[in-house]
NUZAVEX-670701 format. One record per residue (C-alpha): residue number from 1; residue in one letter; x, z, y. Coordinates in Angstrom, 3 decimals, m for minus. Example, Ala and Ser with C-alpha at 12.3 -4.5 7.8 and 13.67 -1.06 7.14 Angstrom:
2
<n=1	res=A	xx=12.300	zz=7.800	yy=m4.500>
<n=2	res=S	xx=13.670	zz=7.140	yy=m1.060>
This chain:
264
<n=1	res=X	xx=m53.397	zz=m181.277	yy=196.109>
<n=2	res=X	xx=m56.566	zz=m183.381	yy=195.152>
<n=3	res=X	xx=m59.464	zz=m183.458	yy=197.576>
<n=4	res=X	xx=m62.744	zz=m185.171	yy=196.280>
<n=5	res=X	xx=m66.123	zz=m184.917	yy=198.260>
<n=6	res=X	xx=m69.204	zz=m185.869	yy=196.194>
<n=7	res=X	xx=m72.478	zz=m186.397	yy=198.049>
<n=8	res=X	xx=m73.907	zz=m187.406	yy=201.298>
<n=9	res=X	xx=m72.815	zz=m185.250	yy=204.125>
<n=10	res=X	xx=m70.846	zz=m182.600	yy=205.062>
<n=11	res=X	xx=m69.910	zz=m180.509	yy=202.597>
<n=12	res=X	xx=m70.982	zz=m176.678	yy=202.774>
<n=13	res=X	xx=m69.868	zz=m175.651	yy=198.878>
<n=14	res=X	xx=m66.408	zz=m176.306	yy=197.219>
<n=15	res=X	xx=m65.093	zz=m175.931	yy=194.264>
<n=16	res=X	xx=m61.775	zz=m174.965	yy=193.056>
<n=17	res=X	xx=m59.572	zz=m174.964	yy=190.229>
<n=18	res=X	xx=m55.609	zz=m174.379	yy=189.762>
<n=19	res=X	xx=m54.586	zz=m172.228	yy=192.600>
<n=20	res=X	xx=m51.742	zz=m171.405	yy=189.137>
<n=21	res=X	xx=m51.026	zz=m174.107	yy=187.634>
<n=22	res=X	xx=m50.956	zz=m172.813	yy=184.030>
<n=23	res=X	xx=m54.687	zz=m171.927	yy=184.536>
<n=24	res=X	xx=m56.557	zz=m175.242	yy=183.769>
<n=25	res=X	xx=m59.564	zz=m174.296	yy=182.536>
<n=26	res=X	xx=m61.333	zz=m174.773	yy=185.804>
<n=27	res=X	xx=m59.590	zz=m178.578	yy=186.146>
<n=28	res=X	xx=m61.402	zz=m179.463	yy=182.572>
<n=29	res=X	xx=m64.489	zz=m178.010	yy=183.636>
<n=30	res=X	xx=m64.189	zz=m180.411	yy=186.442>
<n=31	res=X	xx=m63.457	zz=m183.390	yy=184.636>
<n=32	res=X	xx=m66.173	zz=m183.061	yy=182.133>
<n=33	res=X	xx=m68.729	zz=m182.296	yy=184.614>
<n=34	res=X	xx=m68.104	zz=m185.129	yy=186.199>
<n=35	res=X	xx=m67.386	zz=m187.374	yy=183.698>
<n=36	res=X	xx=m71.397	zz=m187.520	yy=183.413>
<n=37	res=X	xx=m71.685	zz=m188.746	yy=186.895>
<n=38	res=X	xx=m73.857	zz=m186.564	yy=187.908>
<n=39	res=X	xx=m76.091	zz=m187.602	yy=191.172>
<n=40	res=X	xx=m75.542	zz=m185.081	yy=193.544>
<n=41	res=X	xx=m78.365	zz=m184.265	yy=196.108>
<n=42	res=X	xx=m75.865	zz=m181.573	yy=198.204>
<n=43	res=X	xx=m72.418	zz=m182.866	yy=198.941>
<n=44	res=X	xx=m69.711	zz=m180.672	yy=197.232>
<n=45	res=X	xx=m65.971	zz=m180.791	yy=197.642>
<n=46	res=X	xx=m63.502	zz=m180.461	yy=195.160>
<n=47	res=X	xx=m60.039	zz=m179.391	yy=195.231>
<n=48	res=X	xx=m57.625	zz=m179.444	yy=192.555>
<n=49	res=X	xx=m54.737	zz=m176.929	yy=194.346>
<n=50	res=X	xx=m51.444	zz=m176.801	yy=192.908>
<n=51	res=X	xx=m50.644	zz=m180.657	yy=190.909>
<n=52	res=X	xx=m47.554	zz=m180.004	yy=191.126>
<n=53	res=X	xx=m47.388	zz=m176.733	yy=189.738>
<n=54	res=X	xx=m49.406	zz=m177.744	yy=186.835>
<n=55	res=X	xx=m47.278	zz=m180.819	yy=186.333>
<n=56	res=X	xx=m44.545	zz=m178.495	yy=185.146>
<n=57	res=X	xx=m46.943	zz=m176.200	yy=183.244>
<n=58	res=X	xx=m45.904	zz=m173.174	yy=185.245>
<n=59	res=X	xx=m48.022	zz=m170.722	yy=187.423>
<n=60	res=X	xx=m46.214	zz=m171.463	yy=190.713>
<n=61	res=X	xx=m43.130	zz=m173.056	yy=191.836>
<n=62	res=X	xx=m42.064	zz=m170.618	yy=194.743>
<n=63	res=X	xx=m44.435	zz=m168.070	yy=194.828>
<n=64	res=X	xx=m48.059	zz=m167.222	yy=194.219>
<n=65	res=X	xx=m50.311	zz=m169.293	yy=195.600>
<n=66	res=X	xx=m53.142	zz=m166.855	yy=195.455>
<n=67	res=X	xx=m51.595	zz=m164.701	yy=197.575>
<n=68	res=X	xx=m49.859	zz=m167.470	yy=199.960>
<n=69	res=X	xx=m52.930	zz=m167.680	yy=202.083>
<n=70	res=X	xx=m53.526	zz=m168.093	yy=205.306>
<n=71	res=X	xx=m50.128	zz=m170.435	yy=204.641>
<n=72	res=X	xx=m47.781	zz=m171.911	yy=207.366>
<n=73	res=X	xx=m47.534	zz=m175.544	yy=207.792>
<n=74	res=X	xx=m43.544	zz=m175.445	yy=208.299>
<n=75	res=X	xx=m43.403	zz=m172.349	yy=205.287>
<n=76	res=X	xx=m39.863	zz=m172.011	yy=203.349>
<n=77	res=X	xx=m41.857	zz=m172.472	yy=200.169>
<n=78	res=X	xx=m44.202	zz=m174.869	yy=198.555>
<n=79	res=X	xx=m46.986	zz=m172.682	yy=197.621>
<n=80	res=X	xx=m47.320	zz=m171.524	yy=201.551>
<n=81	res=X	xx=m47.030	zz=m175.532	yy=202.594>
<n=82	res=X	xx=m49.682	zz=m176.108	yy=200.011>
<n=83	res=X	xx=m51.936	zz=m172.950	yy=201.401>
<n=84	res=X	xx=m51.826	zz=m174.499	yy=205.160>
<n=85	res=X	xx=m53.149	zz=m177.326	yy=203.932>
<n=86	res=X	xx=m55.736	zz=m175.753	yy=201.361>
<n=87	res=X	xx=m57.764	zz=m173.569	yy=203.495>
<n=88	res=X	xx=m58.926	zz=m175.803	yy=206.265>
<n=89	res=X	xx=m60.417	zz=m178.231	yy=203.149>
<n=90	res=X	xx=m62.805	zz=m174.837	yy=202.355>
<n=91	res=X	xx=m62.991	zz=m172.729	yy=205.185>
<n=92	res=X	xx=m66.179	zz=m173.459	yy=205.923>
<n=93	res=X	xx=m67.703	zz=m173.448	yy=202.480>
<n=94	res=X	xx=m68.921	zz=m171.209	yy=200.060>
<n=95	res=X	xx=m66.521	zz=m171.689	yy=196.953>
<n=96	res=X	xx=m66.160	zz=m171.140	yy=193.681>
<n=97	res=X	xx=m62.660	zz=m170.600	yy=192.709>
<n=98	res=X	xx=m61.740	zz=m170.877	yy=188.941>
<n=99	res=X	xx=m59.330	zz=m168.602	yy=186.967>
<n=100	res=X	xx=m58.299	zz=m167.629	yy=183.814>
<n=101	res=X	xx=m56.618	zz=m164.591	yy=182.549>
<n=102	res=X	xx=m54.800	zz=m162.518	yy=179.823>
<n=103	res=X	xx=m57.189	zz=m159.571	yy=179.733>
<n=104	res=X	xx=m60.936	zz=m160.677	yy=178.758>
<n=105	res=X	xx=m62.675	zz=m163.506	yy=176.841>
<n=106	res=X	xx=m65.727	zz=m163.571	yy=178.607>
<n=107	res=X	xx=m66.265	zz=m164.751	yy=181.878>
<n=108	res=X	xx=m66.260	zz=m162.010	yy=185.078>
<n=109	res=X	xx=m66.759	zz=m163.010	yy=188.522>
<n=110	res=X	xx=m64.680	zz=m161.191	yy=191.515>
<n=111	res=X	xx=m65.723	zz=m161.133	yy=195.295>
<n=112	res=X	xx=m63.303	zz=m159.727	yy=198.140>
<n=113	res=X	xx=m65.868	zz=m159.824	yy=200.953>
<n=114	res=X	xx=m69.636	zz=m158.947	yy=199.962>
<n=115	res=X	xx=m72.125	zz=m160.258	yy=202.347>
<n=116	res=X	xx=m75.534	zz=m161.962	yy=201.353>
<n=117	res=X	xx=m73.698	zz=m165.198	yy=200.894>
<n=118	res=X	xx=m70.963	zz=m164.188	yy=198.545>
<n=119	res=X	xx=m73.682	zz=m162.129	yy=196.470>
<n=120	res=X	xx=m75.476	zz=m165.515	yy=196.268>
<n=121	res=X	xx=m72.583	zz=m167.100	yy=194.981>
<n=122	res=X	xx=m72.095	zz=m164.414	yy=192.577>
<n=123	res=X	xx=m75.189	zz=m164.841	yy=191.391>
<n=124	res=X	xx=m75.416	zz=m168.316	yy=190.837>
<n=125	res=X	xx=m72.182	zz=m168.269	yy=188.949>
<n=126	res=X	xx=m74.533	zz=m166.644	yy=186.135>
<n=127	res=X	xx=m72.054	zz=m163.714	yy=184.605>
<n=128	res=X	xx=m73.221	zz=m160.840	yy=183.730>
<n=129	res=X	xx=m70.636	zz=m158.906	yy=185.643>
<n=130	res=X	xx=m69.278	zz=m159.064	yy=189.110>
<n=131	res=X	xx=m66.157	zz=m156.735	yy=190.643>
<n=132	res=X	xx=m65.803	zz=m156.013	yy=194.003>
<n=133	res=X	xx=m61.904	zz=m156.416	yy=194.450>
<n=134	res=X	xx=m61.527	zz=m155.470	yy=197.745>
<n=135	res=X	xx=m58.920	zz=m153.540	yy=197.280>
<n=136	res=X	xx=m56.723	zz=m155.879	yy=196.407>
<n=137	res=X	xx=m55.678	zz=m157.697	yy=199.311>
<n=138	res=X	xx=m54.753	zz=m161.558	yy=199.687>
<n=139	res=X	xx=m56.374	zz=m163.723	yy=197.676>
<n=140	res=X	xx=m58.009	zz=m167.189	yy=198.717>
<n=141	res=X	xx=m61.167	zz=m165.696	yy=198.851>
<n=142	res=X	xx=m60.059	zz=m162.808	yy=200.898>
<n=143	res=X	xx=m60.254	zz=m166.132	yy=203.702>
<n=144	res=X	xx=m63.574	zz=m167.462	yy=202.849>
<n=145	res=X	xx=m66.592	zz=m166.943	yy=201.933>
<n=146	res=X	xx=m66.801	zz=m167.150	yy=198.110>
<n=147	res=X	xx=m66.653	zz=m166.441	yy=194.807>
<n=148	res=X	xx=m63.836	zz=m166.427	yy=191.851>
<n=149	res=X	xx=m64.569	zz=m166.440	yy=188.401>
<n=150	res=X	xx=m61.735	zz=m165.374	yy=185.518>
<n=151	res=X	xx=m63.227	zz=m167.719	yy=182.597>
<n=152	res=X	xx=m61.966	zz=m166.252	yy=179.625>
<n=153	res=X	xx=m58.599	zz=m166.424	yy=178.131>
<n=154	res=X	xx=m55.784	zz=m168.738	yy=179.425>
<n=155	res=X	xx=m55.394	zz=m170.797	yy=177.526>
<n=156	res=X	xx=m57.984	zz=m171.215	yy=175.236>
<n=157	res=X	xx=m60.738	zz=m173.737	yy=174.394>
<n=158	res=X	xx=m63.182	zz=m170.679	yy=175.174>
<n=159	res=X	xx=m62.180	zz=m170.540	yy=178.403>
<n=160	res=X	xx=m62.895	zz=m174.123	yy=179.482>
<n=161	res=X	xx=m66.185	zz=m173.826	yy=177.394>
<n=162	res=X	xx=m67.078	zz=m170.753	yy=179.710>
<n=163	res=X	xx=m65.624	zz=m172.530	yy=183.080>
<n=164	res=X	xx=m67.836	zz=m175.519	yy=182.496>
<n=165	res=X	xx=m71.024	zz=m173.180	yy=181.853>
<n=166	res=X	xx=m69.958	zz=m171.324	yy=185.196>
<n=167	res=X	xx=m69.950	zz=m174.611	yy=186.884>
<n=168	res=X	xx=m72.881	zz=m176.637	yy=185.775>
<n=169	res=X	xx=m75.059	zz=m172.905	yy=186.681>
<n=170	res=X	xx=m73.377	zz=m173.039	yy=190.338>
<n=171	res=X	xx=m73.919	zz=m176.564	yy=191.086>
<n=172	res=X	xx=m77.830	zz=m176.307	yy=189.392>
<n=173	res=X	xx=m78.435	zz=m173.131	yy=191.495>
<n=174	res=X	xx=m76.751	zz=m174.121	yy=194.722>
<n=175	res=X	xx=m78.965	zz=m176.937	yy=194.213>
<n=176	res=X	xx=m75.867	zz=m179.796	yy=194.537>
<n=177	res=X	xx=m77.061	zz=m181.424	yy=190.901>
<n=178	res=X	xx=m80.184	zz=m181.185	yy=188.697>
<n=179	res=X	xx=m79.561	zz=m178.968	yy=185.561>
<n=180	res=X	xx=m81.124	zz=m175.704	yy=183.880>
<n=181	res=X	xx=m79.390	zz=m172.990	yy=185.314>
<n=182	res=X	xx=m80.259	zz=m169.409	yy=185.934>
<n=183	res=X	xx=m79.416	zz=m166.767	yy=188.624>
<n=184	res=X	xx=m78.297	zz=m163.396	yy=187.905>
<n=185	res=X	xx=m78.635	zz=m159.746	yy=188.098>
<n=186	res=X	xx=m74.450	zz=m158.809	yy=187.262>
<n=187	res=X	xx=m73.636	zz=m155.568	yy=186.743>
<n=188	res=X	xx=m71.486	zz=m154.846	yy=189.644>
<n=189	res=X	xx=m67.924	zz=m152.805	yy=189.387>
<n=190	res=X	xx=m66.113	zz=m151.846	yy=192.025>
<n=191	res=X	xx=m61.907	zz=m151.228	yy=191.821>
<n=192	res=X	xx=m60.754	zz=m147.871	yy=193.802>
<n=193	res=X	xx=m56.991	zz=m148.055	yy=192.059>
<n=194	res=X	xx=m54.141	zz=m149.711	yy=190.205>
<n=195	res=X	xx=m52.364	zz=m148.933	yy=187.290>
<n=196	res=X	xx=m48.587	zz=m149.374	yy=187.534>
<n=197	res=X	xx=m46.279	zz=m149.591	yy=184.665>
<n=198	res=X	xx=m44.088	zz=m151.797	yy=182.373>
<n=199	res=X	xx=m43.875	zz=m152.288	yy=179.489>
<n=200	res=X	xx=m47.399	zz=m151.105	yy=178.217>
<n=201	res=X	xx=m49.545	zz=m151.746	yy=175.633>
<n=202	res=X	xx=m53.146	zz=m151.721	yy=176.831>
<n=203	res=X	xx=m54.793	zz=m150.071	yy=173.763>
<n=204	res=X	xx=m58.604	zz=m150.070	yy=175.722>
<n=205	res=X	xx=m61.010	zz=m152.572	yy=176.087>
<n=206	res=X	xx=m61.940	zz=m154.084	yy=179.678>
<n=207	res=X	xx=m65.202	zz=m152.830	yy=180.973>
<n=208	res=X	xx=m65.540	zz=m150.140	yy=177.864>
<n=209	res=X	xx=m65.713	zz=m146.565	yy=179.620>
<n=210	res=X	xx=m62.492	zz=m144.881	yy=179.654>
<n=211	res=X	xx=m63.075	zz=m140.968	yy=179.823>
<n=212	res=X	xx=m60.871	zz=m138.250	yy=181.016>
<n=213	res=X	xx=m58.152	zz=m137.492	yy=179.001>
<n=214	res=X	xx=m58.427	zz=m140.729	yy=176.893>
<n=215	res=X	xx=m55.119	zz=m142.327	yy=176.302>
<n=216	res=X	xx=m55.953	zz=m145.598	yy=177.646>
<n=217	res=X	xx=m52.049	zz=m147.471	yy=177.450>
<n=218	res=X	xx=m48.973	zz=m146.725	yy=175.718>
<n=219	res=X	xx=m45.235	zz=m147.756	yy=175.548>
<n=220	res=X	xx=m44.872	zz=m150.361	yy=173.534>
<n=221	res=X	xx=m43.016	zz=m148.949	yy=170.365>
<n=222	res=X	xx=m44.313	zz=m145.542	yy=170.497>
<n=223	res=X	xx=m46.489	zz=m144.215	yy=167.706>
<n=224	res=X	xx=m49.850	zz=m142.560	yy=168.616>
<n=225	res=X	xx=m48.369	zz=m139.290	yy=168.714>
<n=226	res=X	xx=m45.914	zz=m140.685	yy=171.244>
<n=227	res=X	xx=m44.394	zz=m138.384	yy=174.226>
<n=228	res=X	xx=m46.636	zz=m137.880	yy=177.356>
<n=229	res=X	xx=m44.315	zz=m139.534	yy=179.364>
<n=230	res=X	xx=m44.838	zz=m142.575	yy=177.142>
<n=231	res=X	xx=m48.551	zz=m142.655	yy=177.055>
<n=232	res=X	xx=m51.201	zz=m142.875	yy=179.965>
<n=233	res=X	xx=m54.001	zz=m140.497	yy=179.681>
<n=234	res=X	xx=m57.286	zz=m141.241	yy=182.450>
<n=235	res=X	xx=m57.230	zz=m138.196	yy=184.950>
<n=236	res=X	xx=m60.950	zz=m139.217	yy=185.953>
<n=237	res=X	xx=m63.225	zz=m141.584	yy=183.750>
<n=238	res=X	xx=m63.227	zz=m145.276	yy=184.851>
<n=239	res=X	xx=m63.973	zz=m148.913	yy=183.582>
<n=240	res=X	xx=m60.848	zz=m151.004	yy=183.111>
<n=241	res=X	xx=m60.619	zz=m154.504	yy=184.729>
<n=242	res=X	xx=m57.725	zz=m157.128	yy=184.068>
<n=243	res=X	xx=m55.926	zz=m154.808	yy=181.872>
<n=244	res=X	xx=m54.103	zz=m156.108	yy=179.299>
<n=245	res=X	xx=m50.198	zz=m155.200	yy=177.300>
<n=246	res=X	xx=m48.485	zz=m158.134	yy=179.626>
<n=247	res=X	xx=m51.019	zz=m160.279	yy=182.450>
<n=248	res=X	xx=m48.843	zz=m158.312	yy=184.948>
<n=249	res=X	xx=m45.009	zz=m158.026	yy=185.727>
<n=250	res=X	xx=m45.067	zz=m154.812	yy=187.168>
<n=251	res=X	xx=m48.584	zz=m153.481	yy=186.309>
<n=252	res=X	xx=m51.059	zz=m152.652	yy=183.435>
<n=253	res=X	xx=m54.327	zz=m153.447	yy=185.240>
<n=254	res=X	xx=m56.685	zz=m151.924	yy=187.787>
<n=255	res=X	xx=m59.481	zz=m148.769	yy=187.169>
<n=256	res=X	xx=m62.927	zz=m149.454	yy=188.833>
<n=257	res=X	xx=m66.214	zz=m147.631	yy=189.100>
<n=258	res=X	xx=m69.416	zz=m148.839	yy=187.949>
<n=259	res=X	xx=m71.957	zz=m148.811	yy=191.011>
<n=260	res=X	xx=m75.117	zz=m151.042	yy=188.981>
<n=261	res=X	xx=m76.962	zz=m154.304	yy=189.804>
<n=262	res=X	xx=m75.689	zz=m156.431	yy=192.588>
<n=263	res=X	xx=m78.275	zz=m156.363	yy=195.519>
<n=264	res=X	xx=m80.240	zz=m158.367	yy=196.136>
């Protein structure tokens, strides 16, 4: 793990990029931003989690790290090791934790607790959408107070191009550098279920309505007119988020409902 405080001070915001280590988006972000040498007139830490994971261009080396939190300091595996020693670096802070994903170009923020805070986070992050993912327990920031961001596709130039926008808006509007930036008013979404399956072809599109009845996944070599038991139909109408044919082992994605504009 890299630790790197910029600024006078304490720090009271943190970024952080590479919880997986074949999510890197949020490390180039990083390095370009501060390639500039910016001046920074609020201290800010930043962590760059799992090196050694991304050294071997894999998401983990035990287990995943974004759901290894709180940690143990004597843990059987690395990514619990590395958690012990994570969290205390942020605990305090309001963060801004940088993802990537297979489901959605276009950058999406996520918040597990929702207080005034995190909103403010959200909304500095300047997406147009934010999902309240409460109900899926043990990420990082389940632990603090903060913010995560999935940046685009892994992978893909777009994604680091989106992570760096994310990043210079946070830092102008958390007022840690001098830049244009702009706060807000996401759409918010809120999850209420998971989608389990394997083998799946998402045939929807994330944050499109899905109405009842719609065939919104199907086994992968079926045809359209394909077998019930080999298609998933919506038995309520719901907004997909992180769905995609295969970002999961063991699951297509999760259904949410749209509530409207994050509070102010």
């Amino acid at each position: 793990m890299r630790v790197q405080t910029l600024g006078d001070g304490t720090p009271d915001i943190a970024v952080v990029a590479c919880l997986h280590g074949n999510e890197c988006c949020g490390k180039t972000a990083i390095e370009r931003v501060l390639a500039e040498k910016p001046a920074f007139s609020r201290p800010v830490r930043f962590v760059l989690a799992n090196e050694t994971a991304i050294a071997e261009g894999v998401r983990f080396i035990d287990e995943d790290l974004n759901r290894a939190f709180p940690g143990d300091p004597e843990g059987d595996t690395h990514e619990s090791r590395l958690a012990a020693e994570l969290l205390p670096e942020i605990r305090d802070c309001g963060v801004l934790d940088l993802h990537s994903t297979r489901s959605h170009p276009e950058a999406f923020a996520l918040l597990s607790r929702t207080n005034d805070r995190t909103k403010r986070l959200a909304r500095a992050t300047g997406v147009a959408r934010v999902v309240d993912i409460s109900y899926v327990a043990g990420g990082l920031i389940d632990h603090v107070d903060g913010v995560a961001v999935e940046c685009g596709l892994r992978g893909t130039e777009r994604a680091e191009r989106n992570a760096e926008r994310v990043l210079r808006n946070f830092l102008g509007e958390t007022g840690a550098i001098d830049t244009l930036s702009e706060s807000g008013d996401p759409e918010l979404y809120r999850i209420f279920d998971a989608v389990e399956g394997t083998d799946y072809e998402f045939v929807g599109e994330n944050f499109v309505r899905v109405e009842e009845g719609e065939v919104f996944a199907r086994k992968r070599g079926t045809d359209d007119t394909g077998s019930p038991g080999n298609e998933l139909r919506a038995d309520r109408p719901f907004y997909p988020v992180l769905m995609s044919t295969d970002g999961y082992d063991e699951m297509v994605g999760f259904r949410a409902e749209r509530v409207g504009t994050l509070e102010r």
